[in-house]
N, C-alpha and C positions, 0 to 999 in steps of 0.2 A: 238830280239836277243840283249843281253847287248852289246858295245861299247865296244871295246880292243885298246887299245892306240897303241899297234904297226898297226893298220888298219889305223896311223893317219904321213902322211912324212910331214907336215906342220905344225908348232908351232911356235907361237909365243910370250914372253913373257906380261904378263898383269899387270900394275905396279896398285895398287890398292890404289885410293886418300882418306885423312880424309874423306871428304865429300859424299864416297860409304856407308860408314857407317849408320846403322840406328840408333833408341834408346836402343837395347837390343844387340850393341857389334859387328853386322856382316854386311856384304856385303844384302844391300838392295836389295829385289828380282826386281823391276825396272832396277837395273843396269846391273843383266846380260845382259840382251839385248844390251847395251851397250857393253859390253865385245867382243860379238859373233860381233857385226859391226865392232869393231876395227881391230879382229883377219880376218875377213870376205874381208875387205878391202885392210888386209896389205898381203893377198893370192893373190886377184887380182891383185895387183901389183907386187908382187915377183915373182909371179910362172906365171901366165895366159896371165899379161902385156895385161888387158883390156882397150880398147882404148876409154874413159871415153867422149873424143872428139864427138867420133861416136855414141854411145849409151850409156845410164845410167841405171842402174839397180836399181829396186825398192823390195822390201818386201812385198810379196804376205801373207804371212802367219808367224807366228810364234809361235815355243812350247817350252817351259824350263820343265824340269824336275829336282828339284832340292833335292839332295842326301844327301850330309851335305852341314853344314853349312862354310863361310867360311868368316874371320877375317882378321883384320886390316895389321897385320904385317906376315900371309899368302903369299908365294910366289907360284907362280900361271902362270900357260901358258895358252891359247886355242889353242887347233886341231880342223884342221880345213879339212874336205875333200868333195869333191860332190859325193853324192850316186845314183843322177838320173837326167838326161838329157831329157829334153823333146825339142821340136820345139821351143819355147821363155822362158820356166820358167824350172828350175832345182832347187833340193833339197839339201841343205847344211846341213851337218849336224858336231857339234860343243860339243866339252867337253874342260871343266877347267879342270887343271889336277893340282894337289896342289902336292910339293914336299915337303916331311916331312923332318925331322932335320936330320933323317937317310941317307938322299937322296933317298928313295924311293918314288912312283911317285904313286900315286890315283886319279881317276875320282871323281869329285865330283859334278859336274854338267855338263845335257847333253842339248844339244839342238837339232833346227832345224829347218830350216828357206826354205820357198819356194821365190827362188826369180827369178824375170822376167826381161829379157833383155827388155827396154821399150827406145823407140823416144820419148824423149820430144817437138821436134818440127813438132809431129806431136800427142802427148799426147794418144800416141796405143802401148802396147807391138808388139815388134817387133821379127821375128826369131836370135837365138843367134848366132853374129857372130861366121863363119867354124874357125878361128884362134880362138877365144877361147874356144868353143866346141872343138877341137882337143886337145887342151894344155890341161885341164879340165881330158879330156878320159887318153891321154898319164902317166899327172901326177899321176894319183889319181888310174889309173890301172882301166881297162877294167872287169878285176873278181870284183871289187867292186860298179863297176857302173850299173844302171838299165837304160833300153831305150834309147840306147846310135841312134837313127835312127835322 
C-alpha cells in the first residue's frame, strides 16, 4: 500500500549539506539513511522521550525505496511513524516529503527501518520499555499499528 503523508503527525525538517551531494547533482543514496536516523531520533525525543539512559536502540534491518531524485537546494522533511510493535523490535517507517515552489508537498522517498530496543550492558536486545511502547501506540494511533501485544 503506497505511503499518504496525512498517515504521518511527525515531521521533521532535513536541512540538506554540500557534502550529501554526489557527482551527477543529487542527494547521495548513502545518505538517506542518514536522513531517516536524524528524523528517527528527533521522534524519540519529542514525542516517545525514550529514556536513552536505560536502553539504546539499534537497526535491525533497513530498506530505501527511492522515487525521485532529490537536489541541493530541495527543501525536504521526514515522517516519521511506527507501523509495528513487536516484544523488543518495532518497525519504523519513513518518507522525505519534498515541498515544491508551489507549496505542495510530494513523497519522494520512502523507507523502513526494524529497530530493537537493546542493553548494551548486557549486549541482548531487550523487551521495549511499557512508557515507550504506549507513547508509540497513543501517538502514531492504534488503526495504524500491527502487534501492538
Amino acid at each position: 500500500m503506497p505511503e499518504k503523508i496525512s498517515d504521518y503527525k511527525y515531521k521533521t525538517p532535513i536541512a540538506i549539506r554540500f557534502s550529501d551531494i554526489d557527482a551527477v547533482g543529487h542527494v547521495n543514496n548513502a545518505i538517506y539513511l542518514t536522513y531517516f536516523e536524524v528524523a528517527r531520533f528527533n521522534y524519540w525525543r519529542d514525542v516517545i522521550d525514550w529514556n536513552f539512559s536505560e536502553n539504546g536502540i539499534i537497526v535491525g534491518r533497513a530498506e530505501v525505496q527511492y522515487l525521485k531524485p532529490v537536489m541541493l537546494h530541495d527543501q525536504i522533511s521526514c515522517g516519521v511513524r511506527v507501523v509495528r510493535i513487536g516484544n523488543s523490535s518495532f518497525d519504523v517507517m519513513h518518507i522525505l516529503i519534498r515541498t515544491t515552489p508551489n507549496g505542495d508537498e510530494e513523497i519522494v522517498t520512502t523507507g523502513k527501518t526494524v529497530c530493537v530496543s537493546y542493553d548494551y550492558t548486557i549486549n541482548k536486545p531487550v523487551r521495549i520499555p511499557p512508557h515507550a511502547r504506549n507513547k508509540m501506540i497513543e501517538y502514531d494511533e492504534p488503526r495504524l499499528i500491527l502487534n501492538t501485544d
